[in-house]
Each structure stands twice: as structure tokens, then as C-alpha cells.
Residue frames as a rotation matrix with the C-alpha (Angstrom) as fourth column:
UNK 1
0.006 -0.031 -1.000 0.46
0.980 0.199 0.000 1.79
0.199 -0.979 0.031 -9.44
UNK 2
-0.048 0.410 0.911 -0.66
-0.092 -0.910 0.404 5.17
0.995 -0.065 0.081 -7.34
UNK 3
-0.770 -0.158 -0.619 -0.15
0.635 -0.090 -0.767 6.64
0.065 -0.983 0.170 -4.34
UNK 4
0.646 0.748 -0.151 -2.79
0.751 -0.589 0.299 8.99
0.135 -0.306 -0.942 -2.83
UNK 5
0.043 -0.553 -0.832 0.08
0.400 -0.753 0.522 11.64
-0.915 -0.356 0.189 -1.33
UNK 6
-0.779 -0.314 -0.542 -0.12
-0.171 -0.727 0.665 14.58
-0.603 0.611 0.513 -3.97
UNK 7
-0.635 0.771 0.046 -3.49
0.189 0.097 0.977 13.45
0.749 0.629 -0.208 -5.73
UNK 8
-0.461 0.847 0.266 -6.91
-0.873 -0.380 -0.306 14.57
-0.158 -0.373 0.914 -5.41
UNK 9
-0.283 0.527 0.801 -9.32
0.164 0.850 -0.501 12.05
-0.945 -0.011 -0.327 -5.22
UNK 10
0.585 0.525 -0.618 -10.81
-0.479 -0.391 -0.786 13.66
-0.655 0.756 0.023 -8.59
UNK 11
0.098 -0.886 -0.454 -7.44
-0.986 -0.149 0.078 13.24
-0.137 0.440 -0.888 -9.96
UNK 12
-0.830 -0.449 0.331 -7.09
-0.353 0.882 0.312 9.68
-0.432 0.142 -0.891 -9.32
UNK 13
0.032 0.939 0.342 -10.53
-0.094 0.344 -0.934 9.14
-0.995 -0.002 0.099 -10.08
UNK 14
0.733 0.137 -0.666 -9.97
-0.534 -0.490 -0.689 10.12
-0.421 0.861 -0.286 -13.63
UNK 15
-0.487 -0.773 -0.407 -6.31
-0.849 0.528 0.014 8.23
0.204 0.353 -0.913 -13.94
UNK 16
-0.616 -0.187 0.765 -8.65
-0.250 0.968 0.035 4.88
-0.747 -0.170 -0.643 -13.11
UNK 17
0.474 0.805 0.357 -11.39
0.090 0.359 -0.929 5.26
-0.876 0.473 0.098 -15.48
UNK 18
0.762 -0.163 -0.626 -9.47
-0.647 -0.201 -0.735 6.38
-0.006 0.966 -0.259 -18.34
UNK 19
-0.726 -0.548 0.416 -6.64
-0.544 0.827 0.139 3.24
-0.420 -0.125 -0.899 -17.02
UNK 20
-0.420 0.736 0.531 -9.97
-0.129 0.530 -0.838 1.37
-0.898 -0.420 -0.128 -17.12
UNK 21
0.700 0.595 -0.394 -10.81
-0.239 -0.325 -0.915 2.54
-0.673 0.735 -0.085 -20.73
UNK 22
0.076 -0.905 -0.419 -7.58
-0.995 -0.045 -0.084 1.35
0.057 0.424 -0.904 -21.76
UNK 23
0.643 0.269 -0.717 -7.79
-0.366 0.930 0.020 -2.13
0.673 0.249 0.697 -20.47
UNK 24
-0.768 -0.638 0.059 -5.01
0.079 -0.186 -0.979 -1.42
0.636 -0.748 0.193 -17.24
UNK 25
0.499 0.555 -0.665 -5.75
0.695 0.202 0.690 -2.10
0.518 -0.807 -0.285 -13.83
UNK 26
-0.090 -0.605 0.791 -4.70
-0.495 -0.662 -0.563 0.28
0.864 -0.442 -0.240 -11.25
UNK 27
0.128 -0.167 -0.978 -3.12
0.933 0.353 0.061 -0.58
0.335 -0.920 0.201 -7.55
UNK 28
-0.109 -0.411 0.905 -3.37
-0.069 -0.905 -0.419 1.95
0.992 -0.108 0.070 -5.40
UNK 29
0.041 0.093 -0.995 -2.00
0.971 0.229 0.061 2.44
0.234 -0.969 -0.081 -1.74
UNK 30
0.275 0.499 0.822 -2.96
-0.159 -0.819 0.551 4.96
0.948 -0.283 -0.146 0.78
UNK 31
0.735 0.241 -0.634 -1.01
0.095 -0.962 -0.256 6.80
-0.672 0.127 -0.730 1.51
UNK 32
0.064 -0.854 -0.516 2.24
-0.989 -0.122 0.079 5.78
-0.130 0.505 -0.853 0.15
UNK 33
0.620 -0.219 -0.753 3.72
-0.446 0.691 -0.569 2.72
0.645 0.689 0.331 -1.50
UNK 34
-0.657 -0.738 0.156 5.76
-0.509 0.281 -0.813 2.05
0.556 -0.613 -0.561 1.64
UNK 35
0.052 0.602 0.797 2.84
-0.928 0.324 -0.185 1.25
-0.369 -0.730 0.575 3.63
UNK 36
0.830 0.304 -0.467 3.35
-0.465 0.839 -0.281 -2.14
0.307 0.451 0.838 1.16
UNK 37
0.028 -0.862 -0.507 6.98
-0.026 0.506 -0.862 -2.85
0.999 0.037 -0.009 2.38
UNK 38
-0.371 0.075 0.926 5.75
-0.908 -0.239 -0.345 -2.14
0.195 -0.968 0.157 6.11
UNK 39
0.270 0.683 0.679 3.52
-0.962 0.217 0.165 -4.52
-0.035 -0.697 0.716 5.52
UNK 40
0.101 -0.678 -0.728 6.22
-0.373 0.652 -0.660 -7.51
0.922 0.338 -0.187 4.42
UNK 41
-0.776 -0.611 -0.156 7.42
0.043 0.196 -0.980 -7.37
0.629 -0.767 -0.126 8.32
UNK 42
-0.961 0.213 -0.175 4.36
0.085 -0.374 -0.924 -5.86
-0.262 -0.903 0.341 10.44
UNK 43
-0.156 0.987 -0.027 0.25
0.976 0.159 0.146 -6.21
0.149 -0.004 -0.989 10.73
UNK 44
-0.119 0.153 0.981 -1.36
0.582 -0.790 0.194 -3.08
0.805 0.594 0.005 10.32
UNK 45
0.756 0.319 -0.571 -1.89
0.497 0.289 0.819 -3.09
0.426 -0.903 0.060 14.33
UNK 46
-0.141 -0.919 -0.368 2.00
0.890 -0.280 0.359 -2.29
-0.433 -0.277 0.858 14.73
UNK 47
-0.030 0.019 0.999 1.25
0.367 -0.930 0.028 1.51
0.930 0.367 0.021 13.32
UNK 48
-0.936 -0.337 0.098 2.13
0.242 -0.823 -0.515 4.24
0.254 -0.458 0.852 15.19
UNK 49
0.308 0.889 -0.338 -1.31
0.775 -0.441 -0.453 5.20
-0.551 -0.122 -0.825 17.03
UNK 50
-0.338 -0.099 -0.936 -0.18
0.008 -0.995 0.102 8.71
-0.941 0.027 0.337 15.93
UNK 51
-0.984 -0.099 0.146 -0.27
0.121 0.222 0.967 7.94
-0.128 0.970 -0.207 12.18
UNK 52
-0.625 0.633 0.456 -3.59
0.653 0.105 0.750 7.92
0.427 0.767 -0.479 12.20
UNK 53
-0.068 0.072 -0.995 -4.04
0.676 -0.730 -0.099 11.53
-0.734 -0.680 0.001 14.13
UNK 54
-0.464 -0.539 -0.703 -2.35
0.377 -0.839 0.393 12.91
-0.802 -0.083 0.592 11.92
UNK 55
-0.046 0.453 -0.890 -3.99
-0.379 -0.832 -0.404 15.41
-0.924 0.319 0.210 9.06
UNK 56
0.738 0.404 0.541 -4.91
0.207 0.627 -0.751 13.80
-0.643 0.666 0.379 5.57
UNK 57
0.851 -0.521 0.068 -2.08
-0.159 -0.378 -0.912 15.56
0.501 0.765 -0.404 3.84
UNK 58
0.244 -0.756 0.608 0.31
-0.960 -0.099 0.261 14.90
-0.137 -0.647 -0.750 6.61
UNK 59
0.583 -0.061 0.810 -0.19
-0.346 0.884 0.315 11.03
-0.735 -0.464 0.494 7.14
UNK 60
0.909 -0.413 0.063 2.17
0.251 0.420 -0.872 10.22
0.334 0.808 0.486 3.81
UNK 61
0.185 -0.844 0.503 5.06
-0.175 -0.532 -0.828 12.48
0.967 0.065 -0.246 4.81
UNK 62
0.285 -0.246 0.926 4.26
-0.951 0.049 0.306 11.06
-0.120 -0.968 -0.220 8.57
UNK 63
0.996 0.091 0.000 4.24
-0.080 0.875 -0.478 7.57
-0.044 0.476 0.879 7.05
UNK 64
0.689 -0.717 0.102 7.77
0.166 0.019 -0.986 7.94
0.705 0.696 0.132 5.32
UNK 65
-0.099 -0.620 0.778 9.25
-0.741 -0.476 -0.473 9.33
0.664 -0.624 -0.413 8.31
UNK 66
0.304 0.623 0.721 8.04
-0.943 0.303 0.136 6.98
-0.134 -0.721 0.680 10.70
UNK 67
0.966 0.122 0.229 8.31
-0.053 0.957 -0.285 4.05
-0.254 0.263 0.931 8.70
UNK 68
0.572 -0.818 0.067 12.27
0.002 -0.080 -0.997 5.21
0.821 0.570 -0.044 7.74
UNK 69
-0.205 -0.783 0.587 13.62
-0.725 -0.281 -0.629 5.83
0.658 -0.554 -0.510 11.19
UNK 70
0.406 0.513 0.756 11.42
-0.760 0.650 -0.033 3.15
-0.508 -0.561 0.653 13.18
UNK 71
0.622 0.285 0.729 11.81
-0.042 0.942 -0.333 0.25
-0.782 0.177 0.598 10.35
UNK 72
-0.184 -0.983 0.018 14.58
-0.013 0.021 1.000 1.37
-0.983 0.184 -0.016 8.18
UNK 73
0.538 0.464 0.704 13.16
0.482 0.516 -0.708 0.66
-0.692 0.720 0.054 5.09
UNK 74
0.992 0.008 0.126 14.98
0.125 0.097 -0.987 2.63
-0.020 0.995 0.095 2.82
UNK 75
-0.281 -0.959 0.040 18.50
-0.920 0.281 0.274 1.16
-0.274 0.040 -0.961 4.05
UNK 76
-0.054 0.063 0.997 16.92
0.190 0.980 -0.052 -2.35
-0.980 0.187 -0.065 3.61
UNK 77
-0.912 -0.334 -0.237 17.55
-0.214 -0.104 0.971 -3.34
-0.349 0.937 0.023 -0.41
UNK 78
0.185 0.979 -0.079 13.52
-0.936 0.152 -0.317 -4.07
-0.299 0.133 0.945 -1.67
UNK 79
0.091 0.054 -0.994 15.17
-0.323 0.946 0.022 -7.82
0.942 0.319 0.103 -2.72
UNK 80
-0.872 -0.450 0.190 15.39
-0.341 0.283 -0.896 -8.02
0.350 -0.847 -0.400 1.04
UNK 81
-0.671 0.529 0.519 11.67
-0.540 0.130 -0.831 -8.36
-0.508 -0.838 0.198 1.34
UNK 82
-0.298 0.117 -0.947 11.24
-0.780 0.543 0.312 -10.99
0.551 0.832 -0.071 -1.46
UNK 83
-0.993 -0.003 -0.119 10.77
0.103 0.479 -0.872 -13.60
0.060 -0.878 -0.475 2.09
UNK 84
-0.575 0.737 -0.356 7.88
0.413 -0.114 -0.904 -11.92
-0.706 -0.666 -0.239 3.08
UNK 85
-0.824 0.509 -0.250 5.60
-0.519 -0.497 0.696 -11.17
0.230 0.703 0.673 0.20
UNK 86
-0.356 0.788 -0.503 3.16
0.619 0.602 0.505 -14.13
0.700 -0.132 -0.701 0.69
UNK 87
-0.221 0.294 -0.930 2.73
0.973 0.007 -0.229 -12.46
-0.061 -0.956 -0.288 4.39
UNK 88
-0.716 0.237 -0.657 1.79
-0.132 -0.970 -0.206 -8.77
-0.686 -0.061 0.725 2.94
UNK 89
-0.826 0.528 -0.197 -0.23
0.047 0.412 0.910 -10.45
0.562 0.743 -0.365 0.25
UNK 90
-0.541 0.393 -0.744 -2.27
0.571 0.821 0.018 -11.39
0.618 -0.415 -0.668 3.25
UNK 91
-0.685 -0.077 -0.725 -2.15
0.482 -0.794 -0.370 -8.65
-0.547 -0.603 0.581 5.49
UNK 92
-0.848 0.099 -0.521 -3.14
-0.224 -0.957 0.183 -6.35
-0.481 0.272 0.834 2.71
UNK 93
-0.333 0.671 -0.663 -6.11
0.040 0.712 0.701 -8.80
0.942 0.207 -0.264 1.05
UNK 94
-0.248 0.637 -0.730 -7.36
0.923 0.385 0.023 -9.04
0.296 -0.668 -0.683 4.84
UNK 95
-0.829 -0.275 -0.486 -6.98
0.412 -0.889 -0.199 -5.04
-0.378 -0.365 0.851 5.06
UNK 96
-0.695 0.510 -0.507 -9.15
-0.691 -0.667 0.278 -4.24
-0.196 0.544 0.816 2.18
UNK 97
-0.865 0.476 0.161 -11.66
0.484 0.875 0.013 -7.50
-0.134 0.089 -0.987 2.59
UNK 98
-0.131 0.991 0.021 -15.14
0.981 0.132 -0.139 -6.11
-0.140 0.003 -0.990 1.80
UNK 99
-0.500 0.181 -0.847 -14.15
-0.108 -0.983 -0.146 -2.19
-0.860 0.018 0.511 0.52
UNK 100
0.244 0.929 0.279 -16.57
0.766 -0.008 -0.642 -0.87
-0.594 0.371 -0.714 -1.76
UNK 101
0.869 0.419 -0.264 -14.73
0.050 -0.604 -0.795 1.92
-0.493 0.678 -0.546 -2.96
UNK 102
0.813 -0.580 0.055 -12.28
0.404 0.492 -0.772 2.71
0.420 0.649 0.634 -5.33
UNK 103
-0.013 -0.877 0.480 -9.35
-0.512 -0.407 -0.757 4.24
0.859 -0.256 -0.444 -2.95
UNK 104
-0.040 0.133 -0.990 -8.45
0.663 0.745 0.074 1.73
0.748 -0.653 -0.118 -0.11
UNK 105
0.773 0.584 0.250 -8.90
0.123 -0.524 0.843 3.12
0.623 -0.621 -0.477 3.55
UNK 106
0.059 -0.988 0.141 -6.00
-0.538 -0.150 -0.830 4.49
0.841 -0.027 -0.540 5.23
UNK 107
-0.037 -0.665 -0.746 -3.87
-0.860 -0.359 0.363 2.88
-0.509 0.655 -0.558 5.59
UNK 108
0.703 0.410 0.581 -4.38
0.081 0.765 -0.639 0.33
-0.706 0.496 0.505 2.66
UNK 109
-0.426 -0.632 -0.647 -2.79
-0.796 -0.077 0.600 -0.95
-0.429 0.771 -0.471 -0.62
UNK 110
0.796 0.596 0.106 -3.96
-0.391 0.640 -0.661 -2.96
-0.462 0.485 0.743 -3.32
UNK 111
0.008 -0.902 -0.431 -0.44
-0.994 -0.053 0.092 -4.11
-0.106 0.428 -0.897 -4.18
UNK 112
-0.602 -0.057 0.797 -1.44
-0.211 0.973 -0.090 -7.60
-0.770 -0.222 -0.598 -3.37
UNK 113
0.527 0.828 -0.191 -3.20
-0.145 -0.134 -0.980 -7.30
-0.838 0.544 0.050 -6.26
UNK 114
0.435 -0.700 -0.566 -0.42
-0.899 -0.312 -0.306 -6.80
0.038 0.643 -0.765 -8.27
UNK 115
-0.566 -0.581 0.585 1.81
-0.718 0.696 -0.004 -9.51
-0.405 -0.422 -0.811 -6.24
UNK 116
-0.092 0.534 0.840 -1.63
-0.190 0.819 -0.542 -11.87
-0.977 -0.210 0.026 -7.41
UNK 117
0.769 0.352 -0.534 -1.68
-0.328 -0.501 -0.801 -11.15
-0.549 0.791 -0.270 -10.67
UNK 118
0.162 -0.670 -0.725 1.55
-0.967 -0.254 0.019 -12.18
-0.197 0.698 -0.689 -11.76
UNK 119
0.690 0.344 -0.637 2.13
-0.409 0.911 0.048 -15.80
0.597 0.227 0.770 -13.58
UNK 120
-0.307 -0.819 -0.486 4.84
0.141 0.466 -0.874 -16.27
0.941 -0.336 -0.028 -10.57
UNK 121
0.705 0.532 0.470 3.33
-0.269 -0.412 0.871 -16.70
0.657 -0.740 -0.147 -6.94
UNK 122
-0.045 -0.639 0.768 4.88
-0.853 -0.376 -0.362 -16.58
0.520 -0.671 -0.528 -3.97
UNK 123
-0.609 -0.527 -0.593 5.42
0.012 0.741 -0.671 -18.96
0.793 -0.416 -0.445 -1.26
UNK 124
0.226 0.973 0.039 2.37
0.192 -0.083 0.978 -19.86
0.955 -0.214 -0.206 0.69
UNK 125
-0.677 -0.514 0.527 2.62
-0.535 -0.147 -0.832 -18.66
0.505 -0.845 -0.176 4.44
């Protein structure tokens, strides 16, 4: 798993093919890894208009800030959003329906990827 915030594209480019040469898949969200616990509770719709204003190097560190004082997340425990996985599965699978490349569009995550992947599934919604 990979965040865009602090990587060049180049950079990740290089951590997927040589993941890829290894036999490892790679999830990556854009911009941060929170945008996956946002999306447990909230449709991608419910962003901040601003969020996407803001400056390609900004939108993580607006993300985090945003998504901490608006939605709490990191007072909520991460077994708190064990409920709602099926319903970010979704979200984030209807987010990134029909990309083409290999970094999702902000804001995206391929965590549902993970979440599909494992030999335990969630609870249809």
C-alpha cells in the first residue's frame, strides 16, 4: 500500500513495476490513506469543494486536516470502521470504475482492492 503525498509519480512508478516483478500487487490512494476511512462514512460528493482547489502538494496535508477536525478520524479507533467496509468497498470500486492509469484520480484509492482480495469478505450492503 502507497500514498501519493511525498512521491513522485516516477517514484511510484518504479515501486509498482519492480512490486510487479516480484509478484506483489500495489494499492494505492491519492492522496492519502485516509481518503479510505473517509470513505467508510461519506460518498466522495461530501468533500470539501476546497479540497480540490487546493495545489497538488497541498491536497494531502489539506486532506488530513480537513478530514481530522471535520470527521475526527484519528480519535475514532480504525476497528470502529469495521461496519462500514462493504460501503467504501463500493464507493471506492465506483470511484475508480473505468481508470486506465496506474495512479487513481484524486481523490481515489484502490484499497478496495485490498478489502477484495482477502479470503474474508465483508458484509454485503
Amino acid at each position: 500500500m502507497i500514498d501519493v503525498d511525498h512521491r513522485s509519480k516516477e517514484n511510484i512508478a518504479t515501486v509498482c513495476k519492480t512490486a510487479r516483478e516480484q509478484g506483489c500487487q500495489i494499492a494505492i490512494s491519492n492522496p492519502c490513506f485516509e481518503f479510505w476511512l473517509f470513505l467508510h462514512i461519506f460518498d466522495v460528493g461530501d468533500l470539501p469543494p476546497r479540497l480540490y482547489q487546493a495545489e497538488e502538494l497541498q491536497r494531502s496535508h489539506d486532506m488530513k486536516v480537513a478530514l481530522g477536525s471535520n470527521y475526527d478520524f484519528h480519535h475514532r479507533p480504525y476497528h470502529a470502521f469495521s461496519g462500514e467496509v462493504a460501503d467504501a468497498v463500493r464507493r471506492a470500486r465506483n470511484k475508480e470504475q473505468g481508470r486506465s492509469g496506474l495512479i487513481p484520480t484524486f481523490p481515489g484509492t484502490d484499497m478496495y482492492k485490498v478489502v477484495e482480495s482477502l479470503p474474508i469478505k465483508p458484509p454485503q450492503s
